[in-house]
C-alpha positions as CSV (number, residue, x, y, z in Angstrom):
1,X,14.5,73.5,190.3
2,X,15.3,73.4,186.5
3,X,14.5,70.0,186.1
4,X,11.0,70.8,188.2
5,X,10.1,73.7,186.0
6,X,10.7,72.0,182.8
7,X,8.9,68.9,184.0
8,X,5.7,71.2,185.0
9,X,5.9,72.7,181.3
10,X,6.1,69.3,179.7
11,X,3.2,68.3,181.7
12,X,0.6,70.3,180.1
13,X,0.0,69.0,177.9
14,X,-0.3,65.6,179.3
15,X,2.9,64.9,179.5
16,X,3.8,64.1,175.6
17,X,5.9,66.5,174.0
18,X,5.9,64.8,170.7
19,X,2.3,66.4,169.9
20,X,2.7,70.0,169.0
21,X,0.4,72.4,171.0
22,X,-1.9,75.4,169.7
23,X,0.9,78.1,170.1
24,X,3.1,75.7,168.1
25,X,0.7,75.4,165.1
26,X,0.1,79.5,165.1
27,X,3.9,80.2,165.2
28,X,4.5,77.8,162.3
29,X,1.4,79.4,160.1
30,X,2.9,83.0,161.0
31,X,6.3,81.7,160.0
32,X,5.1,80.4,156.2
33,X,3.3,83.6,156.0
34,X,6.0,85.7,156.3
35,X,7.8,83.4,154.8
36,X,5.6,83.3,151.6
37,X,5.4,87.7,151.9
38,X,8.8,87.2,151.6
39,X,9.3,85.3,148.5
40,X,6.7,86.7,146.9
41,X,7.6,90.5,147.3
42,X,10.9,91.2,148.7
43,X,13.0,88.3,147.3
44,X,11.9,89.1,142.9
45,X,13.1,92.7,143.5
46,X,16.5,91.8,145.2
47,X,17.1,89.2,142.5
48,X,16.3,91.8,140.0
49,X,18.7,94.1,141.6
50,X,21.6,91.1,141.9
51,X,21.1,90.2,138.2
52,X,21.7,94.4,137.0
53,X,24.6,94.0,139.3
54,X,25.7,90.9,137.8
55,X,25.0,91.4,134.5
56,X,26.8,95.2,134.7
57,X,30.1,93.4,136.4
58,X,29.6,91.0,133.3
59,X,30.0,93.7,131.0
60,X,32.5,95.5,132.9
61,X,35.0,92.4,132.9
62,X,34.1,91.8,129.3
63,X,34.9,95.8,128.4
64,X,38.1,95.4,130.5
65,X,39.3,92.4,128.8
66,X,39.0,93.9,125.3
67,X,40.7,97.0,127.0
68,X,43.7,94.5,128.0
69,X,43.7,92.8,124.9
70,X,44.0,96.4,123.1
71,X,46.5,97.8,125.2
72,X,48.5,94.4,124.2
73,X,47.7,95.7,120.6
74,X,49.0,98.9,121.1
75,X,52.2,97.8,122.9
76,X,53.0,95.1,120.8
77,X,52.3,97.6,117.9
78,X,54.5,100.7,120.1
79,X,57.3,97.8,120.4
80,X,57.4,96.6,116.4
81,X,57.5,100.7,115.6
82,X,60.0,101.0,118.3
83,X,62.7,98.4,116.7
84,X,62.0,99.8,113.1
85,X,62.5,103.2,114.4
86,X,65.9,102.1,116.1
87,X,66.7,100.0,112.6
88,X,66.5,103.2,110.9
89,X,68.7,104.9,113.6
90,X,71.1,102.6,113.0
91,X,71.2,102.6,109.5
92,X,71.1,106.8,109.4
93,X,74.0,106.9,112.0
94,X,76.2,104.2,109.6
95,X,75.2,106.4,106.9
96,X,76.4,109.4,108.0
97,X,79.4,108.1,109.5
98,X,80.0,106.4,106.1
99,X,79.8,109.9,104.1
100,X,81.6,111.3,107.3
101,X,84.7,109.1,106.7
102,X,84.1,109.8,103.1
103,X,84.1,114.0,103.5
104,X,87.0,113.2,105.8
105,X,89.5,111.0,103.2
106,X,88.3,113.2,100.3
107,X,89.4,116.7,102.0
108,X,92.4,115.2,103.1
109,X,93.1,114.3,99.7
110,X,92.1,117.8,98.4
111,X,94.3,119.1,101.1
112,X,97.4,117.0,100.4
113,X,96.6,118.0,96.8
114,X,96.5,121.8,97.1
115,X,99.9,121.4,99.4
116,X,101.5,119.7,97.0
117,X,100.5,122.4,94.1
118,X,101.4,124.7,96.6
119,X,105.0,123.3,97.6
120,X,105.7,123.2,93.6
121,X,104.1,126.8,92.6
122,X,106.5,127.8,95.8
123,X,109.6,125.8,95.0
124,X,109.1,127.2,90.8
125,X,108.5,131.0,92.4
126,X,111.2,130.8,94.1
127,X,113.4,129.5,91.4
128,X,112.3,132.3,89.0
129,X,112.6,134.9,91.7
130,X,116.4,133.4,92.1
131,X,116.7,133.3,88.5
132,X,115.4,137.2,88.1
133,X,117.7,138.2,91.1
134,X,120.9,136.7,89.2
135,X,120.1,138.0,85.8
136,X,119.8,141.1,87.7
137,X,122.8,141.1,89.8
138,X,124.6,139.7,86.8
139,X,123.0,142.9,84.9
140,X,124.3,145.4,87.3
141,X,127.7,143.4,88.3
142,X,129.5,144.7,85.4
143,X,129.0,148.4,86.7
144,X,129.6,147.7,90.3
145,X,133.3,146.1,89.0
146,X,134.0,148.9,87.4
147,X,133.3,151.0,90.4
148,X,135.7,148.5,92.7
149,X,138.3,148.4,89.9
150,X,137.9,152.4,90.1
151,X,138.6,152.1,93.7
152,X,141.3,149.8,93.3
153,X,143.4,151.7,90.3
154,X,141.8,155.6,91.5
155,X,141.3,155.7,87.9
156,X,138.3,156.4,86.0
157,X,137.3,153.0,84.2
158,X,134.5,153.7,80.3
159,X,132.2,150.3,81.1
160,X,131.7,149.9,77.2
161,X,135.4,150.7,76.8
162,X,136.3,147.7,78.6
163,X,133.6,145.5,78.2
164,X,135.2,142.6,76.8
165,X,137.9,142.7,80.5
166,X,134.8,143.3,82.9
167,X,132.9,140.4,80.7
168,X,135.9,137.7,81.9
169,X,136.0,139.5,85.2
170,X,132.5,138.4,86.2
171,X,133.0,134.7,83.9
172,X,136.0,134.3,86.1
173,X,134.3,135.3,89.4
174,X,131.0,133.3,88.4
175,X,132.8,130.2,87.6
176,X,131.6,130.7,84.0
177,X,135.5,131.1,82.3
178,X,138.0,128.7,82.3
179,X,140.4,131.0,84.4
């Protein structure tokens, strides 16, 4: 029955289907009318509207390009102040650990300095202070032998009466006499 159908609507035409019939001819004149509306108004304001965008997206990769070549800049710039910066550093820390070293040896020297003068205003102090205690034990020896040789005899003993026996008394007992 398909074959019948299309057969009957082939056939109305007289039986050629290479001749296009009335409804054919209409449908095409519709067509390039509306085809023609369409090109004349619809299609300029769309291509207006894809040109702003294209044209906008143009300038946006363009802005964002010099925005990526900046940043570069800048980091390349950040990087060179970076490595100066850390140059300096360096140098500062080696500096100061330089005059650190230096402080260091020079206050050790001070030091061993001021001990030495120390040790040597000690060692002469104490020498004098021996010195004075001898003169002064030396000084007072002559009564305190009287004394024991008062002891000793239970006698009364003059110290200027017998100077010259207490003086070889205390050379003898100093190791100063020959005795």
């Amino acid at each position: 029955m398909l074959f019948a159908s299309a057969g009957a609507a082939s056939s109305g035409n007289g039986g050629n289907f290479l001749i296009p019939n009335g409804t054919f001819v209409v449908e095409l004149v519709i067509f390039l009318v509306v085809l023609g509306v369409i090109a004349k108004w619809i299609l300029p304001p769309l291509r207006d509207v894809v040109d702003t965008r294209r044209e906008r997206v143009a300038t946006a990769l363009a802005k964002a390009e010099q925005a990526r070549a900046e940043s570069q800049r800048v980091i390349a710039e950040r990087e060179r102040v970076l490595a100066e910066a850390r140059a300096q550093a360096r140098a500062i820390v080696d500096h100061a650990n330089q005059g650190a070293d230096s402080a260091f040896e020079n206050g050790r020297q001070r030091g061993q300095e001021e001990y030495d003068r120390l040790v040597t205003d000690s060692r002469a102090e104490a020498a004098e202070e021996g010195r004075r205690a001898r003169d002064e034990l030396l000084g007072r020896l002559d009564t305190l032998v009287a004394s024991a040789a008062e002891r000793v005899l239970g006698t009364r003993i003059d110290v200027d009466q017998h100077r010259g026996l207490i003086d070889e008394s205390i050379a003898t007992a100093t190791g100063g006499g020959a005795g």
